[in-house]
VMD Tcl script that draws the C-alpha trace (Angstrom):
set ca {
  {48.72 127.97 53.80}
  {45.40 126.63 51.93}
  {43.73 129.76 49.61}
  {40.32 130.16 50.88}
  {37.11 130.13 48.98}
  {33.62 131.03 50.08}
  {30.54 129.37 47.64}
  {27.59 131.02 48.37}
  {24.54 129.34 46.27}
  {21.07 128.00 46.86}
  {21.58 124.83 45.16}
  {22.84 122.18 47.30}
  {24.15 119.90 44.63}
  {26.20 122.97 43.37}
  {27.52 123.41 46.30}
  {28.56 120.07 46.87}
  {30.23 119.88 43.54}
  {32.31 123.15 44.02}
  {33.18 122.49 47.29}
  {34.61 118.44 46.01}
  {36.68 119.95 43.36}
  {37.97 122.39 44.79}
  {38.93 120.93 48.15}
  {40.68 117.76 45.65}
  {42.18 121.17 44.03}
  {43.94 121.74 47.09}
  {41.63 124.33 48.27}
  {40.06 125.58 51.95}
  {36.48 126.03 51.17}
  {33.43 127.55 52.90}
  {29.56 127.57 51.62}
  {26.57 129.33 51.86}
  {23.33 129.04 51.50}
  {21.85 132.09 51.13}
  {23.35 135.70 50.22}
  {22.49 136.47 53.95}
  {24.02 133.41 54.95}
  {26.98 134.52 52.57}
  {27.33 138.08 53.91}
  {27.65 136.81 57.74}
  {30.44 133.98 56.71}
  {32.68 136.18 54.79}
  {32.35 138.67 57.27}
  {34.11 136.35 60.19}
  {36.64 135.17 57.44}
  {39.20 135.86 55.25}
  {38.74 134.70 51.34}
  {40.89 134.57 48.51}
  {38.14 134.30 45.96}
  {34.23 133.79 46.14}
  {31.99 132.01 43.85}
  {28.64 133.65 44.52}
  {25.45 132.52 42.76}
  {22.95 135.13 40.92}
  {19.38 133.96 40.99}
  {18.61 133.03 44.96}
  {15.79 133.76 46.78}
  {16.05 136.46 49.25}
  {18.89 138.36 49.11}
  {19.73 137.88 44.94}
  {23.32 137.50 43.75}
  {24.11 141.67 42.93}
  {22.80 142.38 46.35}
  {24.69 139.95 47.87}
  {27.63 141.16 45.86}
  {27.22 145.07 47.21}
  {27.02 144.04 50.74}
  {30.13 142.05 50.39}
  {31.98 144.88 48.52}
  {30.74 147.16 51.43}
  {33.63 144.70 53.69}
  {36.10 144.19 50.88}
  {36.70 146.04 47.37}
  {39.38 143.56 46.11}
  {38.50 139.77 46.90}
  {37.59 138.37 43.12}
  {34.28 137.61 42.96}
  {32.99 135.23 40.34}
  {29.27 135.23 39.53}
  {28.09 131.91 38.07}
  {24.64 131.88 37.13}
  {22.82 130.55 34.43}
  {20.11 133.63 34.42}
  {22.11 136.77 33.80}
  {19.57 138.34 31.50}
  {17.27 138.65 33.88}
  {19.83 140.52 36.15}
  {21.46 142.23 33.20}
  {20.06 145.91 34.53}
  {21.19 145.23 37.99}
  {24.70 143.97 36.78}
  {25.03 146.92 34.73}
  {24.42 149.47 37.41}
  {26.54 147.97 40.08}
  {29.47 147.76 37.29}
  {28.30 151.47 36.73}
  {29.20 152.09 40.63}
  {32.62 150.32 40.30}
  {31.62 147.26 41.82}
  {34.48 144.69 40.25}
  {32.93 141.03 39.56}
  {33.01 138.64 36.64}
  {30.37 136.16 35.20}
  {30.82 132.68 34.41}
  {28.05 131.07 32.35}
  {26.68 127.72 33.97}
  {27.37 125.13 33.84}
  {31.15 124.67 34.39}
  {33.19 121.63 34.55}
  {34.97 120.20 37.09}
  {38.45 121.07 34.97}
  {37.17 124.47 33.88}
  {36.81 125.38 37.95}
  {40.26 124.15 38.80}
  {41.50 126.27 35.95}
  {39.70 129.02 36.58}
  {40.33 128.97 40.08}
  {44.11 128.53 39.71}
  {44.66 131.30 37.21}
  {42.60 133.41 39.35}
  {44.84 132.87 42.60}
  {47.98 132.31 40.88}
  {48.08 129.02 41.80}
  {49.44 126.10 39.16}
  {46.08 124.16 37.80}
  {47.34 121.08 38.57}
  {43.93 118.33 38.28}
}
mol new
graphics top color blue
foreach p $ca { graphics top sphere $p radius 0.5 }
foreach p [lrange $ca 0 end-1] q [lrange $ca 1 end] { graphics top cylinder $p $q radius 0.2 }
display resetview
């Protein structure tokens, strides 16, 4: 059976790039556009790992992260962002509250996903 993945980011063009690579990676993937958006999907779902954006409107990345943690405490979740300073208080708080994440700096390669992504699930990174 395919590891699931949910994207949840703003950018469509991000999107659209995870989702390519990671589907060629052998990959079931699901996106979002929104952290509300985000929060509904994964809650009708089962993931293996999410890739969740920081900087969105609404609903920003950490409070998108919370409400997911409020459904499941163990799925990885991989921030990717490109503006973690601005967030740095809010990412230090919900690490405070034992909220597990990790950040990845954008932008990331196509290779560096399918690595990550494979090391992450267990699965061989085979590109």
């Amino acid at each position: 059976m395919k590891k699931r993945i949910l994207i949840i980011d703003d950018d469509e063009g991000i999107r659209k790039s995870f989702s390519l690579t990671l589907e060629d990676g052998g990959y079931g993937v699901d996106t979002a556009e929104s952290g509300e958006k985000g929060v509904q999907v994964f809650g009708s779902s089962q993931y293996d790992l999410i890739y969740l954006d920081l900087k969105m409107p609404g609903m920003n990345g950490v409070e998108t992260l919370r409400e997911l943690r409020k459904t499941d405490e163990e799925v990885p979740v991989y921030i990717v962002t490109a503006f973690h300073a601005e967030f740095l208080d809010q990412l230090k708080h919900a690490a405070a509250d034992g909220i597990d994440f990790q950040l990845l700096r954008k932008p990331i390669g196509s290779d560096d996903l399918i690595a990550i992504t494979g090391g992450v699930l267990g699965d061989p990174a085979v590109y």
